[in-house]
MARTINU-161825 format. One record per atom (N, C-alpha, C, CB): x, y, z. Coordinates in steps of 0.1 Angstrom, whole numbers, plus 5000, padded with zeros to 4 digits. Glycine has a CB too. Example, Ala and Ser with C-alpha at 12.3 -4.5 7.8 and 13.67 -1.06 7.14 Angstrom:
BEGIN
513249435078
512349555078
513249675078
511349555090
512849785071
513749895071
512950005079
514149945057
***
This chain:
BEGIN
456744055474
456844165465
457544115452
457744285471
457044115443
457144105431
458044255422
455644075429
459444195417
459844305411
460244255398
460944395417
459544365390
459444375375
461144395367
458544525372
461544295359
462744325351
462644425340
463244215346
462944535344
463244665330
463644625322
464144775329
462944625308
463744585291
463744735288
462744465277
465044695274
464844835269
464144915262
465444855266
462544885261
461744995258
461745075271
460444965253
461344985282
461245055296
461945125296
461245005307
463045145294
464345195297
464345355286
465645055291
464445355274
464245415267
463045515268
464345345258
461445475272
460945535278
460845655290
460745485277
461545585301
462145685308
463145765305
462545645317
463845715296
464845895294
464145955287
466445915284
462945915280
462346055268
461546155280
460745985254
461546095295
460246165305
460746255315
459346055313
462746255310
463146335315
463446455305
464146295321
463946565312
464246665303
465246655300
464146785307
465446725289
467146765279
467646855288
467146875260
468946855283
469946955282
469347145284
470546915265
468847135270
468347215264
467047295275
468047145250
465847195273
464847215284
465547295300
464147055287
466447205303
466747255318
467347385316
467947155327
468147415307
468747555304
467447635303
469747565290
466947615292
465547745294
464647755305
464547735284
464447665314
463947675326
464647705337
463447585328
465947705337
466747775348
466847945339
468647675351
467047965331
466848075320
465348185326
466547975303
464548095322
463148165325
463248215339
461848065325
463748125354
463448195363
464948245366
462648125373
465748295359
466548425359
467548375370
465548585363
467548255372
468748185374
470048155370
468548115373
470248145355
471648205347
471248405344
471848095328
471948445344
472448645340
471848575324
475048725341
471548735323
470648765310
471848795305
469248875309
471648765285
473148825279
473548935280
473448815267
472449025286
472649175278
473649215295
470649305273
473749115305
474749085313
476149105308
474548965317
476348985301
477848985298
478149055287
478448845296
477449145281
477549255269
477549385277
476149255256
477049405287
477049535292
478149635297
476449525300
479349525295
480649655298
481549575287
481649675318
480949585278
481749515261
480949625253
481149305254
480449675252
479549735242
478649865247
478549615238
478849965240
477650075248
476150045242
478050255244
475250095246
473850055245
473350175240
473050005259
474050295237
473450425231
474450435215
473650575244
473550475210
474150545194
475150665198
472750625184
476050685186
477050745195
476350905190
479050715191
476850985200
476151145194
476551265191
475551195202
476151315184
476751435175
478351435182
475851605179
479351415169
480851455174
481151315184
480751635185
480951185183
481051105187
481350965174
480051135196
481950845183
481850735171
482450625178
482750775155
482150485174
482450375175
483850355179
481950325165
484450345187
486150245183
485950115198
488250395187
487550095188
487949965199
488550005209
488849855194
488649895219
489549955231
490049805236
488350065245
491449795236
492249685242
492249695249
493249655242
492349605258
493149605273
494449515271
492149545287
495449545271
497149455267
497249375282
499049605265
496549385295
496649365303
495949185301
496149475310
494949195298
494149045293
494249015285
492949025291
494949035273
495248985261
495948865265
495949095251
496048745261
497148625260
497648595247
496548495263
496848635236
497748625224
496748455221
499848625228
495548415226
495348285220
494448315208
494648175231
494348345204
493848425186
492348375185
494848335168
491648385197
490548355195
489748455185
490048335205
489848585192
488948675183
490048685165
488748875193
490748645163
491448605147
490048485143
493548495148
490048375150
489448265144
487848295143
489848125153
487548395154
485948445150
485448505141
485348515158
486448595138
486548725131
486548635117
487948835135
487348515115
487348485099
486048355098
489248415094
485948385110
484848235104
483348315103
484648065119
482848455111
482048485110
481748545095
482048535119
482548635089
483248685082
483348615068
484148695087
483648485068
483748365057
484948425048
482248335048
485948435059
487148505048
488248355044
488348655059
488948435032
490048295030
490748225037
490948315025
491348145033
492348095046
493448165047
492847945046
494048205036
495048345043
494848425046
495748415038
493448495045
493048635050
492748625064
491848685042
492948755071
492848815084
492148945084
494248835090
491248965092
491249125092
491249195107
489849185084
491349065116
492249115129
493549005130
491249135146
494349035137
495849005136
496049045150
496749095124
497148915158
497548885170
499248945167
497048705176
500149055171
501249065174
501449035183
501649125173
503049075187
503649065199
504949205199
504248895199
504749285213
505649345212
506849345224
505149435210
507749365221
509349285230
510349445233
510649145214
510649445246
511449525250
511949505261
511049615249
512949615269
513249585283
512749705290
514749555286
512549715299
511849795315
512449805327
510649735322
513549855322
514149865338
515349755340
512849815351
515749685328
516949605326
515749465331
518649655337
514449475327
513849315326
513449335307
511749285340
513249195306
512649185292
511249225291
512849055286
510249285283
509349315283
508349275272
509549425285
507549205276
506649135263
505149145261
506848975262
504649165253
502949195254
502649105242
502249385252
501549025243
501048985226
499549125229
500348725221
499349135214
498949245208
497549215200
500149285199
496349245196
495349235191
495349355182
494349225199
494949345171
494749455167
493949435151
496149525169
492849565143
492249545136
491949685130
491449455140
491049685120
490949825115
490949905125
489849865108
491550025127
491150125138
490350235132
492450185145
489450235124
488250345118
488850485119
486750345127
489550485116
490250635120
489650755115
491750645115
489650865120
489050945120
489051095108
489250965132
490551015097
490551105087
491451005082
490851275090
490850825077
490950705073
491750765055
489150595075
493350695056
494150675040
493750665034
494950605035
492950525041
492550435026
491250485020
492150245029
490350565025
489150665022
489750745011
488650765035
490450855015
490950925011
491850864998
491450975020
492750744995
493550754987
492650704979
494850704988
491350624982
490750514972
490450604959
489250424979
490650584945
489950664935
488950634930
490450704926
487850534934
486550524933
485750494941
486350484927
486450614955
485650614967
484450464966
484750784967
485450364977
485250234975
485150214991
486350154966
485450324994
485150355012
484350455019
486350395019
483650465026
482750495031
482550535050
482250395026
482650655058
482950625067
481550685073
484250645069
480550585079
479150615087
479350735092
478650515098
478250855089
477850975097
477850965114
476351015091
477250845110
476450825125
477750735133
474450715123
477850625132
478750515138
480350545136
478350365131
480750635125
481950685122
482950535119
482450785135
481950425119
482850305113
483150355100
482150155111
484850275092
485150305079
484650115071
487150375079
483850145065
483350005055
483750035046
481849965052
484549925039
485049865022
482949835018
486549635023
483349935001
482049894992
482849824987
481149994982
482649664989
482749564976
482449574964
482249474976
481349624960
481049634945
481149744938
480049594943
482149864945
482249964943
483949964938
481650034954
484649844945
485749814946
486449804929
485649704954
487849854924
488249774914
489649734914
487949854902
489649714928
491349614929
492649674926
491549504917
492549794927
493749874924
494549854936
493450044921
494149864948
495549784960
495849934969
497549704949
495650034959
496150184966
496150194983
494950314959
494750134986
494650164999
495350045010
493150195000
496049965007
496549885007
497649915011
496449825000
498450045005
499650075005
499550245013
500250044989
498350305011
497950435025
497950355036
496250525025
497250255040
497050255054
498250195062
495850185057
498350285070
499950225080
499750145086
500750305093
498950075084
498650005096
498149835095
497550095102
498349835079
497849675070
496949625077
498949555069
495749685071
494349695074
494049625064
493749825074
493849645054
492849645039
493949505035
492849835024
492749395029
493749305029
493349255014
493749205043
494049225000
493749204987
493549074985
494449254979
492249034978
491948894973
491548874961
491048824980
493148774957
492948744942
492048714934
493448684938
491548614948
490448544938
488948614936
490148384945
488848704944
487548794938
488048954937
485848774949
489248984932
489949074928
489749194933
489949074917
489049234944
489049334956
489649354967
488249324960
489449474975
490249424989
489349435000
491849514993
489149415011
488349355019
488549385034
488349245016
488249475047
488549495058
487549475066
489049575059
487849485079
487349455090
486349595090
488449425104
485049585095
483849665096
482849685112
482949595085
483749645121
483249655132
481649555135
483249805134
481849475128
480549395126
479449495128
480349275137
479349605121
478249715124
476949655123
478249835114
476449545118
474849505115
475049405128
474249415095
476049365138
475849305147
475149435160
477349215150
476349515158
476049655170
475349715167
476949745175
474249745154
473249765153
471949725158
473349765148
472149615161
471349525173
471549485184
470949435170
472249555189
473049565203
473449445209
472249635214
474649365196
475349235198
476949285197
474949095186
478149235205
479249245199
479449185193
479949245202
480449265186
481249215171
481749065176
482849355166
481949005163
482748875164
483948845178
483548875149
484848925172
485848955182
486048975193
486349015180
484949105195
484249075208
483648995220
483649095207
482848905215
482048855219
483048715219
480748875212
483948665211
485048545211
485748535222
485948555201
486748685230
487648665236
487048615250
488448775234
487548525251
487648475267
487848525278
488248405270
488748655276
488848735290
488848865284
490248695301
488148915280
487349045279
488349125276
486649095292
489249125268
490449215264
489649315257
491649145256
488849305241
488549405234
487049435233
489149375222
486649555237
485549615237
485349695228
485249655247
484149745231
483549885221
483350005229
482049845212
484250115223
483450225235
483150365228
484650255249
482550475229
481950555226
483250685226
480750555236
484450755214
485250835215
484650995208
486450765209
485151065210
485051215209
485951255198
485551295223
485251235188
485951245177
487351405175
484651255166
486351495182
487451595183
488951585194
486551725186
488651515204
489251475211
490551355206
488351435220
489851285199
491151205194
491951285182
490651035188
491551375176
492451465166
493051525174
491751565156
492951605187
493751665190
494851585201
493151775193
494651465204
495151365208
496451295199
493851275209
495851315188
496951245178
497851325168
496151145169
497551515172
498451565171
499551615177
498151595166
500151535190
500951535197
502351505192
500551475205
503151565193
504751505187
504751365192
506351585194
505251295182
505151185182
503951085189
506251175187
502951145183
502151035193
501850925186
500751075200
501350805192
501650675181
500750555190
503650625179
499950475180
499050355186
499950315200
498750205174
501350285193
501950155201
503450175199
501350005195
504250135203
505850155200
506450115184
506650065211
507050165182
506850105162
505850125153
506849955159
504650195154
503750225143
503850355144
502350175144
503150415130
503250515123
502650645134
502350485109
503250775126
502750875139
500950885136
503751065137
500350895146
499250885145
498651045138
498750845160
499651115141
498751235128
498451195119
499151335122
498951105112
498551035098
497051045097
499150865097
496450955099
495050925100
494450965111
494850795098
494750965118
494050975134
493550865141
492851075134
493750755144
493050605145
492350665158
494050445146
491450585160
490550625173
490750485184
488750645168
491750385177
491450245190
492450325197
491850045187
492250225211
493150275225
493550135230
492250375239
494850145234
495350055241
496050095254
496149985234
494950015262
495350055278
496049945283
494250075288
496749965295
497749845300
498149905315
499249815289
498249835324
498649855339
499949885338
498449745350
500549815330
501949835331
502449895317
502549705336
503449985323
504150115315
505050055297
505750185330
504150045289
505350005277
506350055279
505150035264
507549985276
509250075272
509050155260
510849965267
509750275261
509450335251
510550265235
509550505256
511650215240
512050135227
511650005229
513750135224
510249985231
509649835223
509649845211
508149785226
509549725205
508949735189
508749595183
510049815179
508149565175
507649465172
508749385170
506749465163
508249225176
509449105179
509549075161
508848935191
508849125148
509449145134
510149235128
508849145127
510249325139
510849435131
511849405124
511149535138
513049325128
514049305122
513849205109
514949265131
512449165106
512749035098
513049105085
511348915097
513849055076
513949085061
512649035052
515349005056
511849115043
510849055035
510949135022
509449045042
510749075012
510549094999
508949174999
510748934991
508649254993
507649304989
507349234977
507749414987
505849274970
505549244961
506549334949
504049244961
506249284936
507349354929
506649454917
508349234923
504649414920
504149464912
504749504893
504049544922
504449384888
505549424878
504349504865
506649254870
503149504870
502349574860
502649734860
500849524861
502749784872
503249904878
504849904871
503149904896
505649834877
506449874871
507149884853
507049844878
506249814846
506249814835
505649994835
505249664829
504750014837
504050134831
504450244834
502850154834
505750214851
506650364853
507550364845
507350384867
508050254844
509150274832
508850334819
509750144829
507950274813
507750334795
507050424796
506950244784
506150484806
505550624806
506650714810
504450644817
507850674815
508550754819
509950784809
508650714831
509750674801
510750694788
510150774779
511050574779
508550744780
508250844765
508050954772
506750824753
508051014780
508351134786
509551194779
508551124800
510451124786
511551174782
512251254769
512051094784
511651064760
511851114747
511251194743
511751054740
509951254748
509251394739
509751534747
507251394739
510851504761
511451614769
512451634755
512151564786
513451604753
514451564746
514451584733
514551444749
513051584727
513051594713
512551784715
511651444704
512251784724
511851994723
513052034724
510952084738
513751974733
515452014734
516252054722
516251884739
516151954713
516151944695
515852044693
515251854687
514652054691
514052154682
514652274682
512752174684
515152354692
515552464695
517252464698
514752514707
517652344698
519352334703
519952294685
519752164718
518852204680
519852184664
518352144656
521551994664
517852294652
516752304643
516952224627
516552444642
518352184629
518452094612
518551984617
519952114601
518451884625
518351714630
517151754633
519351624645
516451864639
514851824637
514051774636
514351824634
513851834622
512551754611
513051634610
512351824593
514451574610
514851444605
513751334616
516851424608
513851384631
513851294641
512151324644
515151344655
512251424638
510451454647
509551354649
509451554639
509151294636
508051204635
508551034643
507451204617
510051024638
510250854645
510050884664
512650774639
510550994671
510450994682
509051034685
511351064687
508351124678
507151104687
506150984678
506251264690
506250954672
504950814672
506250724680
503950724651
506750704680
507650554690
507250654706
510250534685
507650774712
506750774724
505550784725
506950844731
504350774716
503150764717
503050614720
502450824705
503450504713
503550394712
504050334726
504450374701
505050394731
505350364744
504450374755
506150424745
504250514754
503350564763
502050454763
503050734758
501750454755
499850334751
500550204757
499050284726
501550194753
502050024757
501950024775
504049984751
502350104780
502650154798
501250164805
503550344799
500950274797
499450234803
498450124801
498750324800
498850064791
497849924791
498649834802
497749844774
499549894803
500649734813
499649794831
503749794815
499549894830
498849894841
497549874843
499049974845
496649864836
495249754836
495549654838
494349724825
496649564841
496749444845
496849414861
497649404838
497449524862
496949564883
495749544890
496949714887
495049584881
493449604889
492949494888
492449694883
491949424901
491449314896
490349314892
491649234902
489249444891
488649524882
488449604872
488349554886
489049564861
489849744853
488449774848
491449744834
487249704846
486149744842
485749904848
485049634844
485849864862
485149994868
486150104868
484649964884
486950104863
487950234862
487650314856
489150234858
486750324850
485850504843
485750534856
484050514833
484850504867
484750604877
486250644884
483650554889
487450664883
488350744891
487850864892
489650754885
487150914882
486951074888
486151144899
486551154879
486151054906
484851004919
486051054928
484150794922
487451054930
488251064939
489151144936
488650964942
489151224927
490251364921
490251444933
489651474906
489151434944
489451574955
490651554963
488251604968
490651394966
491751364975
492751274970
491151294986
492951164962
493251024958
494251094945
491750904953
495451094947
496951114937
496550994928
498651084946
495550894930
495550804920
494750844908
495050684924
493550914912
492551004902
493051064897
491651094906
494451154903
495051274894
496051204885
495851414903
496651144888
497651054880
496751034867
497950904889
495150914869
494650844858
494350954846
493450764862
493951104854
493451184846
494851244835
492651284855
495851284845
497351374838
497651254828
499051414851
497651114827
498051064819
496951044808
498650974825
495751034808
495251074801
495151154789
494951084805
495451264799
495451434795
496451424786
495851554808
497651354790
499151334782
498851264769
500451234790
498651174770
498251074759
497551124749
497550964764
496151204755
495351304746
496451384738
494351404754
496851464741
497751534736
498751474729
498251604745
499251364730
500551344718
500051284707
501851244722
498451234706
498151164688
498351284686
496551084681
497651404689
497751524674
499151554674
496651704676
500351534682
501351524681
502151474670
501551484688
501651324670
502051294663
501951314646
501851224668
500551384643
499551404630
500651484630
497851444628
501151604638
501751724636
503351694630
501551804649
503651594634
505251554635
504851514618
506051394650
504051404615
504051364599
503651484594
503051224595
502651584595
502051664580
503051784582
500151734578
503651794593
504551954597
505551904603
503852084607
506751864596
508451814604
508851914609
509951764595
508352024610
509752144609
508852214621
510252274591
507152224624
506752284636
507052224645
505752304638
507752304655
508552204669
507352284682
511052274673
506452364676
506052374694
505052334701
505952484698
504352254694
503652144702
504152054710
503052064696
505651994708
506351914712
506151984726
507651884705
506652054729
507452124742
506452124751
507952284740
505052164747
503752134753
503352034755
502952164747
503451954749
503151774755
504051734763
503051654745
505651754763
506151694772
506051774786
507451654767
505751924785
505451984801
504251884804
505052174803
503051824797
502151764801
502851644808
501151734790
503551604806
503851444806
505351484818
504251354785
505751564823
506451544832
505051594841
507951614832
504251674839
503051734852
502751554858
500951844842
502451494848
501651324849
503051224857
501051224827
503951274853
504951184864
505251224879
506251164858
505151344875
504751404895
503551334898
504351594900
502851364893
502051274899
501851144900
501251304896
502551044892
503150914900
503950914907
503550834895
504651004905
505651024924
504851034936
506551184927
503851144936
502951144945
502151034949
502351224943
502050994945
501350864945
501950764953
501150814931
503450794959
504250684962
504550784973
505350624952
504950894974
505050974984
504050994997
505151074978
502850994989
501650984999
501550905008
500550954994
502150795003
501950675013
503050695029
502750505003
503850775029
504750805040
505650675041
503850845055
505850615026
506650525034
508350585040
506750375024
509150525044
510050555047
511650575034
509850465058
511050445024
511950425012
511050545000
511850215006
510150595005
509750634994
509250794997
508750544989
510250865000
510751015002
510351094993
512051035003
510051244996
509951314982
511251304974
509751474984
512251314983
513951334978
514051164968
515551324997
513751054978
514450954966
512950884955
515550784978
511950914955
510850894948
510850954931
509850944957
511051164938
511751244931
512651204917
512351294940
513751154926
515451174921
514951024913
517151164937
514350904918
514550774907
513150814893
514050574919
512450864897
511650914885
511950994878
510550954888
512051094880
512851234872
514351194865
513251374885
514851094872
516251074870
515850974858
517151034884
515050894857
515050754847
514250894834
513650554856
513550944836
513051034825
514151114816
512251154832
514851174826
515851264816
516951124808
517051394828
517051044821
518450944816
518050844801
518750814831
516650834804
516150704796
515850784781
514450624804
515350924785
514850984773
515951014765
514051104775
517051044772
518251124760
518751014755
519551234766
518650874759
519650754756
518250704745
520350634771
517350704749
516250664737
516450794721
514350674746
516450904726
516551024719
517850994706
517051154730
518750994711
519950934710
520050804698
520450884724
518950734704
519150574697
518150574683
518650424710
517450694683
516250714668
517150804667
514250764667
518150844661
518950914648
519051064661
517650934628
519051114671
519751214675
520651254672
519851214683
520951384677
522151434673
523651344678
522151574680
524951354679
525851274689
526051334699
526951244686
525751474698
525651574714
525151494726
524351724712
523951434723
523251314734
524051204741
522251224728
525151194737
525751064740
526651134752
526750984726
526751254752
527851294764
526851344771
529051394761
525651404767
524651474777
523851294786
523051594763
523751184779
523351074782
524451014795
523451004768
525551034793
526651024799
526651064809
527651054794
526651194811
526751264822
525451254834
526951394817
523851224824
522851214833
522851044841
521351244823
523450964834
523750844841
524850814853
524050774832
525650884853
527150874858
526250954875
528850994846
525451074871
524751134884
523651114890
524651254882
522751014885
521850914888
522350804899
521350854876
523350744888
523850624893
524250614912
525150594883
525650764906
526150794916
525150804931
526750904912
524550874927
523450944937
522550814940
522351084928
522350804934
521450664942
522250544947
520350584930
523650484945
524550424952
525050494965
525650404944
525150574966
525650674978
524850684987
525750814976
523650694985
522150654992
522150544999
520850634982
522050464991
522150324990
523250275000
522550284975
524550345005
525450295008
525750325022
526150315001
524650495026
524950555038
523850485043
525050695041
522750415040
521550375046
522550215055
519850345033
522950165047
523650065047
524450065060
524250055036
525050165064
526250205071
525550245088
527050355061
524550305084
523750395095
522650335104
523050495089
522950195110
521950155114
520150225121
522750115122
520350385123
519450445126
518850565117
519850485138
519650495102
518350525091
516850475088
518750495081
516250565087
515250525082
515050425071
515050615079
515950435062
515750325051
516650215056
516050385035
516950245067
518450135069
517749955066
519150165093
516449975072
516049805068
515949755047
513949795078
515849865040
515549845031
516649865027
514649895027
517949905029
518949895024
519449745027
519749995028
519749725035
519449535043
518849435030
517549535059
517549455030
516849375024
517449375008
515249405027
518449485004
518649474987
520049394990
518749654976
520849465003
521749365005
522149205006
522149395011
521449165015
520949055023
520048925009
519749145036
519049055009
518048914998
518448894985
516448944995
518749024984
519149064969
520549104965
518249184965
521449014967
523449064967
523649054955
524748974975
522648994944
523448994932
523149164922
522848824923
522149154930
521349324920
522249374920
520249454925
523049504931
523849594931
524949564923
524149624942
525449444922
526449424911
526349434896
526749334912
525249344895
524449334883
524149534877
522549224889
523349594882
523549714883
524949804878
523349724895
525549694887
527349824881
527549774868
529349794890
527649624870
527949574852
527149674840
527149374848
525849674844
525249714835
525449904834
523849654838
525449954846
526350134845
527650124832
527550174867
528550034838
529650044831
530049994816
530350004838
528649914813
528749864799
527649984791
528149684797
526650044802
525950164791
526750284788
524550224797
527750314799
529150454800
529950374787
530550474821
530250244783
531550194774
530350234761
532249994777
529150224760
528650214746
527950384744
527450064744
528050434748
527950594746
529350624750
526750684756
530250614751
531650634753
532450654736
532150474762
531750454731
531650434717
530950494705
531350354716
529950544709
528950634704
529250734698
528150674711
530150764709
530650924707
532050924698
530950994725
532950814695
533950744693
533950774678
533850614698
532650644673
532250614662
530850604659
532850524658
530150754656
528550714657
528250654647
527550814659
526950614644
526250514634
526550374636
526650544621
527050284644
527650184643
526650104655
529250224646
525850184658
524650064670
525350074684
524549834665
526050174683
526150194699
525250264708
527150244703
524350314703
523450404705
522550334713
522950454692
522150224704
520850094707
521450054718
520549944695
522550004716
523249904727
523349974740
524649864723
523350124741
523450164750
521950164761
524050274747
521050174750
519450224753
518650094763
518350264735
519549974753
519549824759
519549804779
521249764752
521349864775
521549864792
520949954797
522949874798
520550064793
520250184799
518650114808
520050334787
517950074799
516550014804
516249904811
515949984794
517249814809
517749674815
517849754834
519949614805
518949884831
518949924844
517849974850
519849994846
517250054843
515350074847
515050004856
514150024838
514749864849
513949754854
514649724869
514049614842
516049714867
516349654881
516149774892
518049594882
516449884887
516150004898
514650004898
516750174894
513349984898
512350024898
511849874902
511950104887
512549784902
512349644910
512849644925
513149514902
513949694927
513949754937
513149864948
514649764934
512849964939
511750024945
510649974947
511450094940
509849904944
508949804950
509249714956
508349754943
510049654954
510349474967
511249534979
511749304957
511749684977
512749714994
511949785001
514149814994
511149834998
510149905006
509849865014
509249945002
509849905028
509249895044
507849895045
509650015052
506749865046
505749875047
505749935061
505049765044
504650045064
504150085085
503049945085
502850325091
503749885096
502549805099
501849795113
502749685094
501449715123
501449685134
502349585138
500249675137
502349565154
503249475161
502749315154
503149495180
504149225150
503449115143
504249015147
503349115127
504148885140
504848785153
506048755158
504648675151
506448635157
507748675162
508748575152
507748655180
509948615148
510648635136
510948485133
512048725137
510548445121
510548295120
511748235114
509448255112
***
């Protein structure tokens, strides 16, 4: 017997005459040897459209969850989101049960809710929530970067990107479950934690208007929006869990184009509050003051609102706000200030050809306090916790009268202003230190973390603050002493100086509602 030595064509030949990989899979495939996919999708996903009074949500199970972020890494790669961006997010929540420690990690992503903030607050309805599927979809190109909804949703959903100046959320991969595939996230997790299931839309409203009812321990009361996800679990959450961040200290953004525009819209308020005051309290300083105070708050006013076009990372599309006047405090805002602004050029024409007619004045500035409620509201809406009717209210209204009579004051006012100036500062100040001081004290305040964060991050402000109280009380003190002498200015200086730091604070102490998040670094 003769045996042939194999070279390597021989060799190479015989592996081409076996089958692949590939081949053997579709032929064990064909005869129904491996489960068909619509196998391992069939208790992930429903197979019917949802129906009348019905809609799309998620459904956890906290029981399978491990916290290995797979559906995070699907979700962004399917998605092709930034490398900082998320639009689902892995927490963790920490408590005790019975004197054991208690720990869950957490999944969580839009919850499409069923009467959705960010819908509602957007003012160029830039959201959208399907008739049919009741998912809530971000219009990208409808979008103009204003952030609003960013700051409705409790639940830091909507997530903002600089670099194509919109904001951007999770969409239930609807063109996947339109073809009866799960979503990214879905279909990622390794042990079947998050599904899709079919809710009763009327059922979760009346579900979520329960005292206190709430996704999870530490998030917002679900009347808010109404979210439709569910998180089930075998075992009983503590009812004082709460997210292993709750305690972290964080700086907010400080938004300074916003706060440029609350401030000087809220000075030339003042000043045209202030100058009606005039007219009728000392009809001879009048005519003197009429025209320098209102073109300097016209001037202001234009300056404030242009500081806020710098917010948006769209300002093109901002003609349409009036797309969102039914619901969105941002619509009514863009319009009242408008409305204000319209109204003080012929103000002004009126102050130069007629010094001595005072009653247009009085009329534009009721316009222009109507337009700063409504940037209160705008901050109120959000439910945050730092941002109350009472202290939202009291730091807006309070910087209007304070800022306006010390500006009033500093273009040739009467000296009467310098004690009326006096007195609106000394009860601002007060009132908002006192605040400031019981949150501080009260561990089971509400604002108690945001009092923290001005202490803690920010120790030099509150001082900075008094210096500056007690050098604007010494120069209206002086004012009143020896007027004409630029104590007036000097006062208007600190007075604004203090603006800035109070309304920097209102933005960077603020609490955001968010979900359970990691754990404190």
């Amino acid at each position: 017997m003769i045996v042939q030595e194999s070279n390597l064509i021989d060799r190479l030949l015989a592996e081409q005459r076996q089958l692949t990989a590939v081949e053997r899979f579709s032929q064990k495939h064909e005869r129904e040897m491996l489960p068909l996919q619509a196998h391992h999708y069939r208790d992930l996903i429903p197979f019917s459209q949802p129906a009348p009074g019905q809609q799309y949500a998620f459904e956890v199970n906290l029981d399978k969850c491990t916290g290995c972020k797979a559906c995070v890494s699907a979700c962004h790669s399917l998605n092709g989101l930034e490398d900082h961006e998320t639009w689902r997010d892995v927490g963790t929540l920490v408590g005790y049960d019975r004197g054991k420690a208690y720990q869950q990690t957490v999944t969580t992503a839009c919850h499409h809710c069923a009467e959705p903030g960010c819908l509602e607050g957007c003012p160029v309805m830039a959201y959208e929530k399907d008739a049919t599927t009741g998912i809530v979809r971000h219009l990208d190109d409808q979008c103009i970067g204003c952030q609003y909804c960013t700051m409705k949703c409790p639940y830091d959903v909507p997530k903002y990107s600089d670099r194509l100046g919109i904001v951007r959320k999770c969409d239930m991969c609807h063109d996947r479950l339109a073809v009866g595939e799960a979503p990214a996230c879905v279909q990622a997790c390794p042990h079947e934690a998050i599904t899709i299931r079919l809710v009763d839309v009327a059922e979760v409203s009346i579900a979520s208007a329960r005292p206190d009812e709430r996704l999870l321990p530490g998030t917002y009361d679900s009347a808010y929006t109404k979210p439709t996800t569910r998180f089930v679990s075998s075992r009983p959450i503590p009812r004082d869990a709460d997210a292993a961040s709750a305690q972290r200290l964080r700086k907010e953004h400080a938004h300074w184009p916003l706060l440029v525009m609350l401030v000087l819209t809220q000075l030339a308020t003042g000043m045209l509050f202030f100058l009606g005051v005039v007219a009728f309290a000392d009809s001879a300083a009048f005519p003197r003051i009429h025209f320098p105070i209102a073109a300097a708050a016209f001037g202001l006013l234009n300056v404030g609102l242009l500081a806020a076009v710098f917010h948006l990372g769209r300002p093109l599309g901002a003609w349409r706000f009036f797309l969102g006047l039914r619901t969105s405090w941002m619509s009514r805002e863009i319009l009242a200030f408008s409305g204000f602004a319209g109204l003080a050029a012929p103000a002004v024409a009126v102050a130069w050809l007629f010094p001595s007619f005072p009653w247009l004045i009085p009329v534009v500035a009721l316009t222009g306090l109507g337009a700063v409620f409504t940037s209160a509201m705008i901050y109120i809406d959000t439910r945050r916790y730092f941002w109350t009717p009472e202290l939202v209210g009291g730091r807006f209204f309070g910087s209007v009268f304070t800022l306006g009579a010390g500006a009033t004051l500093a273009c040739g006012g009467p000296a009467w202003l310098a004690g009326v100036t006096m007195g609106l500062l000394f009860v601002t100040f007060a009132w908002e230190m006192s605040r400031h001081h019981d949150a501080l004290q009260d561990s089971d305040a509400r604002t108690h973390s945001s009092a923290r964060i001005v202490d803690t991050l920010m120790p030099r402000l509150v001082p900075a603050r008094g210096v500056l109280f007690l050098a604007a009380l010494s120069c209206l003190a002086a004012e009143l002493a020896v007027p004409g002498v630029g104590w007036a200015l000097a006062a208007l200086g600190t007075l604004l100086a203090g603006a800035v730091l109070e309304r920097y604070v209102f933005f960077t102490a603020v609490v955001p509602h968010r979900m359970p998040g990691g754990f404190i670094r």
